[in-house]
Backbone as CSV, one residue per row, in Angstrom:
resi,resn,N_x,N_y,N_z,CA_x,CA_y,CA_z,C_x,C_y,C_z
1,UNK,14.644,-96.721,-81.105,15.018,-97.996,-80.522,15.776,-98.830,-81.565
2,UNK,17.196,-99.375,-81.294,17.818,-100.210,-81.977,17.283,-101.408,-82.166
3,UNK,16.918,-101.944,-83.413,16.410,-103.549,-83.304,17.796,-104.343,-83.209
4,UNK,17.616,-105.699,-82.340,18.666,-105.998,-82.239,19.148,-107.274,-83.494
5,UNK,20.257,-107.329,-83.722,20.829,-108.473,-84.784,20.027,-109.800,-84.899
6,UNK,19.858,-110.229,-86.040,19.061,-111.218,-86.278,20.506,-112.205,-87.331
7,UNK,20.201,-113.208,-87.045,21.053,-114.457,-87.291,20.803,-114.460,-89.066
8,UNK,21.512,-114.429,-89.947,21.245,-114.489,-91.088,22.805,-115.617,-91.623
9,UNK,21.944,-116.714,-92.370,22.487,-117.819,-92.811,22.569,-117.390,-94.415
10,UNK,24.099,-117.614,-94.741,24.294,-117.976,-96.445,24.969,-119.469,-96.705
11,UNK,24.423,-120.246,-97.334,24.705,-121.674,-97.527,25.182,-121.378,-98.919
12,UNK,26.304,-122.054,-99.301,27.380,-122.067,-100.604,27.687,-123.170,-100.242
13,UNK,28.161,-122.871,-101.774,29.170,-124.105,-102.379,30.643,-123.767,-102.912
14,UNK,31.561,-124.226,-102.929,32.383,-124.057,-103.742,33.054,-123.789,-105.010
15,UNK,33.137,-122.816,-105.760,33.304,-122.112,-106.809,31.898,-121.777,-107.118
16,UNK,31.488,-121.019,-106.386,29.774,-120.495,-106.864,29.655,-119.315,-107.251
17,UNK,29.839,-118.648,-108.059,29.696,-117.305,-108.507,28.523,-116.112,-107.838
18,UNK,27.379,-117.009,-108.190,26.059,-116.557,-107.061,25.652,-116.776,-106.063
19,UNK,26.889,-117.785,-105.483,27.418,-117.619,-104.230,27.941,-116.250,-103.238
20,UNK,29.093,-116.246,-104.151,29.708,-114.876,-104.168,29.073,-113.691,-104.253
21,UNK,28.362,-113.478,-105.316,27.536,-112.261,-105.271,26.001,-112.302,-104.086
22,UNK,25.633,-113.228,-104.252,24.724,-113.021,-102.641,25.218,-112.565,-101.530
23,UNK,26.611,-113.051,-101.217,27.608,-112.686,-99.599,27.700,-111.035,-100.438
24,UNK,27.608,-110.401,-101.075,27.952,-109.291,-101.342,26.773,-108.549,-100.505
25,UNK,25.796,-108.927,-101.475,24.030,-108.455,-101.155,24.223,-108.243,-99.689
26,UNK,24.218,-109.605,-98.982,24.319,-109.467,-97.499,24.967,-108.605,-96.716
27,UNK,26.162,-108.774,-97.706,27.270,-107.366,-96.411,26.370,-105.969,-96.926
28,UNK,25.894,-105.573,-98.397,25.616,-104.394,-98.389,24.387,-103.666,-96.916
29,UNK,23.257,-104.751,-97.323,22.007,-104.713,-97.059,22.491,-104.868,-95.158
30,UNK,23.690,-105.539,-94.493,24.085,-105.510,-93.311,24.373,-104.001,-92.711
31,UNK,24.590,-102.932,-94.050,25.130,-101.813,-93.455,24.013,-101.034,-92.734
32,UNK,22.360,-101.580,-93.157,21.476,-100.674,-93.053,20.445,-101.660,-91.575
33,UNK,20.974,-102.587,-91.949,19.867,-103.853,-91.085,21.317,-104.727,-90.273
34,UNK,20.544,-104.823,-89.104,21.157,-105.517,-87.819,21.748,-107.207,-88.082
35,UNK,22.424,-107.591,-89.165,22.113,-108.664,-89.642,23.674,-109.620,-88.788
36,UNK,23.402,-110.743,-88.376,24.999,-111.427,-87.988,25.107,-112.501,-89.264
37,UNK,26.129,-112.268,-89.818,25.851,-113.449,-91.082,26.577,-114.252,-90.971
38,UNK,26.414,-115.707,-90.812,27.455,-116.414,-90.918,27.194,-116.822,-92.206
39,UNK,28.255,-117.618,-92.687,28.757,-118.201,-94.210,28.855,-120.046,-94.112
40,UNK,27.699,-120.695,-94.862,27.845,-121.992,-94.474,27.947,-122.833,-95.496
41,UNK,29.291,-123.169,-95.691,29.587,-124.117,-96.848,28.977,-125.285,-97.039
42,UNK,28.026,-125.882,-98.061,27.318,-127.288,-98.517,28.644,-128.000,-99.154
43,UNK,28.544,-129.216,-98.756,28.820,-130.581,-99.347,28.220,-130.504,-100.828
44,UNK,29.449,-130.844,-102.275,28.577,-131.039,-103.335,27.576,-131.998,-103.442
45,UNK,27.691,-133.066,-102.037,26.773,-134.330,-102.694,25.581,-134.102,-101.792
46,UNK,25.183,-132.686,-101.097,23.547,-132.708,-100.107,22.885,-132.212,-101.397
47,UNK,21.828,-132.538,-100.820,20.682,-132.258,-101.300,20.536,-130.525,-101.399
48,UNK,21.417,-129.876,-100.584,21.145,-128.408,-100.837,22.099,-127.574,-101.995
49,UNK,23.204,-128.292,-102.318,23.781,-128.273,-102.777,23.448,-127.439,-104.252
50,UNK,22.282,-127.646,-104.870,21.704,-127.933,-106.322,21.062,-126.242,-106.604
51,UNK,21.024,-125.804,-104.772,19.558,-124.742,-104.514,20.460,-123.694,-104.244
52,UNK,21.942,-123.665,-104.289,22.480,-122.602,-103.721,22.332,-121.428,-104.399
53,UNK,23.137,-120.112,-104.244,22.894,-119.778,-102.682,21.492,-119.888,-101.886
54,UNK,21.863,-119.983,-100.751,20.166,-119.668,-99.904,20.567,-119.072,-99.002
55,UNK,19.180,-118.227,-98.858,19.891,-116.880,-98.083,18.767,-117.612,-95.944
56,UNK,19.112,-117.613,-95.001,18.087,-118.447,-93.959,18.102,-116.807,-93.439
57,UNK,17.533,-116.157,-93.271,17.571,-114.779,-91.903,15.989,-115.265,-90.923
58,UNK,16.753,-115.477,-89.817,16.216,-115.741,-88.898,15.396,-117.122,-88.891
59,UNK,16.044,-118.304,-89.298,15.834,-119.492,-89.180,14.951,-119.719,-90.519
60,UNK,14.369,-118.665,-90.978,13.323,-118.600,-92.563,14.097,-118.468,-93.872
61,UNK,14.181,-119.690,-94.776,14.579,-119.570,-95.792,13.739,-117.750,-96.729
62,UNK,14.870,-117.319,-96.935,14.402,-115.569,-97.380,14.336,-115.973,-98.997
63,UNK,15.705,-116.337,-99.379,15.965,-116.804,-100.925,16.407,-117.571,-101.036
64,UNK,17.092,-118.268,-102.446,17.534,-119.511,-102.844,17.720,-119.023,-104.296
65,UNK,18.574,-119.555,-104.868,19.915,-118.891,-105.989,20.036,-118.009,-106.475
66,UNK,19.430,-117.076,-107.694,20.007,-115.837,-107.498,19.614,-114.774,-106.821
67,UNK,20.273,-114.400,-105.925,19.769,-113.551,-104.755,19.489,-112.195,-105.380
68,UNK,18.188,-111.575,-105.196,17.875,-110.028,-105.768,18.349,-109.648,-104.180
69,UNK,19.000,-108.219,-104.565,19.149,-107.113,-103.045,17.578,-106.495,-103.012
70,UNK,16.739,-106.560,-104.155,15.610,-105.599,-104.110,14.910,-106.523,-103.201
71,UNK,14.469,-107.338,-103.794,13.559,-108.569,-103.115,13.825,-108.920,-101.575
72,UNK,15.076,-109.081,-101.401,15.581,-109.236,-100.063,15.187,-107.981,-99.253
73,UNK,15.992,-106.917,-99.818,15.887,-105.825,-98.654,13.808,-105.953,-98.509
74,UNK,12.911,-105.549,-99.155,11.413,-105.830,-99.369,11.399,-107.413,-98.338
75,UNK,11.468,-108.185,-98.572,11.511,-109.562,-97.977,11.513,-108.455,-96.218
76,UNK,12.653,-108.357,-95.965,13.424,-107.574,-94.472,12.406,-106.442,-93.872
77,UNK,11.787,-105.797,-94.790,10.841,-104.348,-94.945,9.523,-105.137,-94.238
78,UNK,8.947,-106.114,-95.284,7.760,-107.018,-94.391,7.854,-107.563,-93.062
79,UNK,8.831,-107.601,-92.798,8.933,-108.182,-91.336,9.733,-107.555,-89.972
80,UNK,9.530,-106.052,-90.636,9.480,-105.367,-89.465,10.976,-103.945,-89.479
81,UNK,11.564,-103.843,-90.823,13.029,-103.783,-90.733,12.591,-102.933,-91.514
82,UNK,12.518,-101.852,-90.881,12.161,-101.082,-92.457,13.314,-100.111,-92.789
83,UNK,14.349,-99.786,-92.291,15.675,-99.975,-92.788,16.024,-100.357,-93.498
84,UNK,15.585,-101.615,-93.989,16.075,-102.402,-95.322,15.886,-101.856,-96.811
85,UNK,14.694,-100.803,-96.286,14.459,-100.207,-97.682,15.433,-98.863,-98.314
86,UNK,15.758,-99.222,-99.090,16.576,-98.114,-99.784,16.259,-97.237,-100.508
């Protein structure tokens, strides 16, 4: 049985390096897990701004700045995706 796509949020900032490399994590870890990612740029002056990246999959903050692929895919594994494990 296919699980179906789950909504996965990346919040950035502008010139973020670990920005960048989290959207990486995501597309990899997308090849194995049902993931729709959108990409959501912060304002430098919110309050989220400070915490980037943050990774939301499925409305649940998963991570927040430097994104591990280990931790994540494990994070994905606990909650039902066991695909995620590599």
């Amino acid at each position: 049985m296919a699980l179906q796509a789950i909504r996965a949020v990346l919040r950035t900032k502008e010139n973020c390096s670990l920005c960048h490399k989290a959207e990486g994590v995501l597309r990899r870890i997308a090849r194995d897990v049902p993931l729709d990612l959108e990409v959501d740029q912060v304002d430098e002056d919110s309050p989220l701004a400070a915490r980037v990246p943050i990774v939301e999959i499925g409305g649940v903050e998963a991570q927040a700045g430097k994104v591990s692929e280990f931790r994540l895919r494990n994070w994905l594994k606990e909650r039902g995706y066991p695909d995620a494990a590599r």
